[in-house]
C-alpha positions as YAML, in Angstrom:
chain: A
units: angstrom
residues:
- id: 1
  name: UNK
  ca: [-29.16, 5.33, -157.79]
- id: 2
  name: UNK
  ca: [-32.89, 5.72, -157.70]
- id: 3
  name: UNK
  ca: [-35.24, 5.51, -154.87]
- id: 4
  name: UNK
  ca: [-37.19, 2.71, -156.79]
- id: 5
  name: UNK
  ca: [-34.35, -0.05, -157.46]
- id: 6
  name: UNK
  ca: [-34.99, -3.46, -156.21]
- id: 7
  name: UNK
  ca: [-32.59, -5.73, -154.34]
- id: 8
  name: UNK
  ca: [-32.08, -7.57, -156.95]
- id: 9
  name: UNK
  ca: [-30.34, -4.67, -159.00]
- id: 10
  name: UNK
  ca: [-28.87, -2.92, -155.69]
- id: 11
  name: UNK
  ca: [-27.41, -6.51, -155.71]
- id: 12
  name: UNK
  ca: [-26.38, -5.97, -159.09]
- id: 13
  name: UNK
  ca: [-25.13, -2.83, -158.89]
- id: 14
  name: UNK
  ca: [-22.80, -3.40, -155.84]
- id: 15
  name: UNK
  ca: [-21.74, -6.67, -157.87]
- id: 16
  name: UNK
  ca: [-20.02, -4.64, -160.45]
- id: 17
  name: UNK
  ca: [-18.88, -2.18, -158.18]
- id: 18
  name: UNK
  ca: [-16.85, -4.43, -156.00]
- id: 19
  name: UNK
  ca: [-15.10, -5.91, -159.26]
- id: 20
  name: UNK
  ca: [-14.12, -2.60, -160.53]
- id: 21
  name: UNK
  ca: [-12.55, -1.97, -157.31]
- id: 22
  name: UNK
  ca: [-10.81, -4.81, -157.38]
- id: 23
  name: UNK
  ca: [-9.61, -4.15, -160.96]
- id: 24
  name: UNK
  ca: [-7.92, -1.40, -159.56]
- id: 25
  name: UNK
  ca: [-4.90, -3.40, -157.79]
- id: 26
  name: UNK
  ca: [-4.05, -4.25, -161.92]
- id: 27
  name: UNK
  ca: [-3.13, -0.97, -162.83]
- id: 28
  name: UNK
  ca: [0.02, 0.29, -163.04]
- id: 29
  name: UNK
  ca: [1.87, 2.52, -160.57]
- id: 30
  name: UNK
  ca: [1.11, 5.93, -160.76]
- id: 31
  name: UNK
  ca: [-2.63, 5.12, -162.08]
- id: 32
  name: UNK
  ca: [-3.09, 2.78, -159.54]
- id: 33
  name: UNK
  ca: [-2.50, 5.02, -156.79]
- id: 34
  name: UNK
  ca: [-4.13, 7.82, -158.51]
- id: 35
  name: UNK
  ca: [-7.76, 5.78, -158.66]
- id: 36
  name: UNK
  ca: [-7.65, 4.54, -155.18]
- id: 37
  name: UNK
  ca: [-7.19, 7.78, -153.32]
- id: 38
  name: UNK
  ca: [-9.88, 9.48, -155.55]
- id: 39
  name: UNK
  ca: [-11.84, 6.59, -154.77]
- id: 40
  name: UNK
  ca: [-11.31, 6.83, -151.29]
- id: 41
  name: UNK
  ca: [-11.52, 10.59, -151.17]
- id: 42
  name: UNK
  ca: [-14.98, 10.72, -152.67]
- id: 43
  name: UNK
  ca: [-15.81, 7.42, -150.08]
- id: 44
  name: UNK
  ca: [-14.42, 10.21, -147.35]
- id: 45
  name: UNK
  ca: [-16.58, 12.70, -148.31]
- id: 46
  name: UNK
  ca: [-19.66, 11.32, -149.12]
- id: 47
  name: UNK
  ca: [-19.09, 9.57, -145.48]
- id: 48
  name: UNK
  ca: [-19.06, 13.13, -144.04]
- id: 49
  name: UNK
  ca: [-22.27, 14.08, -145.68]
- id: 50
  name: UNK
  ca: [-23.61, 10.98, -144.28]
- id: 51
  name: UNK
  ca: [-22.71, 11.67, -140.73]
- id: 52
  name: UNK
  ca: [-24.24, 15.31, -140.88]
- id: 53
  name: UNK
  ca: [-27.34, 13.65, -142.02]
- id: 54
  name: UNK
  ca: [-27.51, 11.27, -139.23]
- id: 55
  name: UNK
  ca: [-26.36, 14.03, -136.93]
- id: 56
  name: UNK
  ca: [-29.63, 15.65, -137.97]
- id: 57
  name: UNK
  ca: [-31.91, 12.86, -137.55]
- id: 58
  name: UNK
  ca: [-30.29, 11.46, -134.11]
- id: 59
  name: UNK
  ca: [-31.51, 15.28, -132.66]
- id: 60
  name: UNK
  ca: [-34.37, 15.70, -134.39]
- id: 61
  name: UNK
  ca: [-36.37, 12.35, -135.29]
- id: 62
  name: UNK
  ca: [-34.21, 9.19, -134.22]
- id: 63
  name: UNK
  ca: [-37.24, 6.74, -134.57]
- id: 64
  name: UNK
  ca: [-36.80, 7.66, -138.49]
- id: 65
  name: UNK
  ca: [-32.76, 7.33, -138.13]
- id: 66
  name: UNK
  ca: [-34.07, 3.72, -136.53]
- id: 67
  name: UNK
  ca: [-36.31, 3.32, -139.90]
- id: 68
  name: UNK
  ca: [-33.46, 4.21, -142.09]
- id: 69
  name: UNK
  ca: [-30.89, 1.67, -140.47]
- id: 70
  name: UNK
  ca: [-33.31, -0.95, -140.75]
- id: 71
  name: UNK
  ca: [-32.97, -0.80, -145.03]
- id: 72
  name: UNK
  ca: [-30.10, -3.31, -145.83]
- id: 73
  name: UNK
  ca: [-28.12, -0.65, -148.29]
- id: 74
  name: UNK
  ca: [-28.44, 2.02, -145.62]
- id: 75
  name: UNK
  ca: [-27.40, 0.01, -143.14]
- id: 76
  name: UNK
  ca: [-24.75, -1.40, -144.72]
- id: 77
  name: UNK
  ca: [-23.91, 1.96, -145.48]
- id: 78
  name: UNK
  ca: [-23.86, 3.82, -142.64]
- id: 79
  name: UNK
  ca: [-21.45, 0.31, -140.54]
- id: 80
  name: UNK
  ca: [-19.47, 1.21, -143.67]
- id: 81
  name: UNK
  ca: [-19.22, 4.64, -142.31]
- id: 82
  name: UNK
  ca: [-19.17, 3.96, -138.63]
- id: 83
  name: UNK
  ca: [-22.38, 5.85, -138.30]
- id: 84
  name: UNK
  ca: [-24.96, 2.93, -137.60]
- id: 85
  name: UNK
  ca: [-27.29, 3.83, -134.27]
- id: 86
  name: UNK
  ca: [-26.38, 0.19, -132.65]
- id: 87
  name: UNK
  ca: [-23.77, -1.61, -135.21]
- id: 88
  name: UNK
  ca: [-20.10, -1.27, -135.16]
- id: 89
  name: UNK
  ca: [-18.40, -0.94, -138.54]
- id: 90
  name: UNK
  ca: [-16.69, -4.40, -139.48]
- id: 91
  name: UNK
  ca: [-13.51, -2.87, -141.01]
- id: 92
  name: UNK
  ca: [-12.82, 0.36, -140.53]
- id: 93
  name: UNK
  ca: [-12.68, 2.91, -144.09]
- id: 94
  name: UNK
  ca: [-9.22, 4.18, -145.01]
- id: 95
  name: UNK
  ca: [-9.32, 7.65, -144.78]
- id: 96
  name: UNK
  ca: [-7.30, 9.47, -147.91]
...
């Protein structure tokens, strides 16, 4: 995704996302299985490159980790993560 997208299409975006997840409980065993732990692999890693970032910014400049968690997709992302600097994840992320 590009710096530049609106809410509207970030909206969008996770929209289609969340129904193509959900597609994935209609596949058929060993497909099924297959997509969700790649899915939840790349979710894995892409949450550990997350945390080094925030890592980063906590020691070096936590008024812009602050700035960051106050976007709504960041946000989201990072309590998706259990990375947010004052919000608790709501469900915790399957690890693969």
């Amino acid at each position: 995704m590009s710096a530049g997208l609106n809410e509207e299409t970030v909206s969008g975006r996770a929209a289609v996302l969340e129904r193509l997840l959900g597609e994935l409980d209609e596949l058929p065993e060993p497909a099924r299985s297959v997509a969700t732990d790649t899915v939840r692999a790349l979710a894995g890693l892409y949450g550990e490159a997350l945390g080094r970032i925030v890592e980063r910014l906590q020691r070096c400049d936590p008024a812009r980790l602050e700035e960051l968690a106050g976007d709504e997709l960041v946000s989201h992302l990072l309590i998706l993560h259990d990375l947010h600097p004052t919000q608790r994840p709501l469900t915790p992320l399957p690890m693969a």
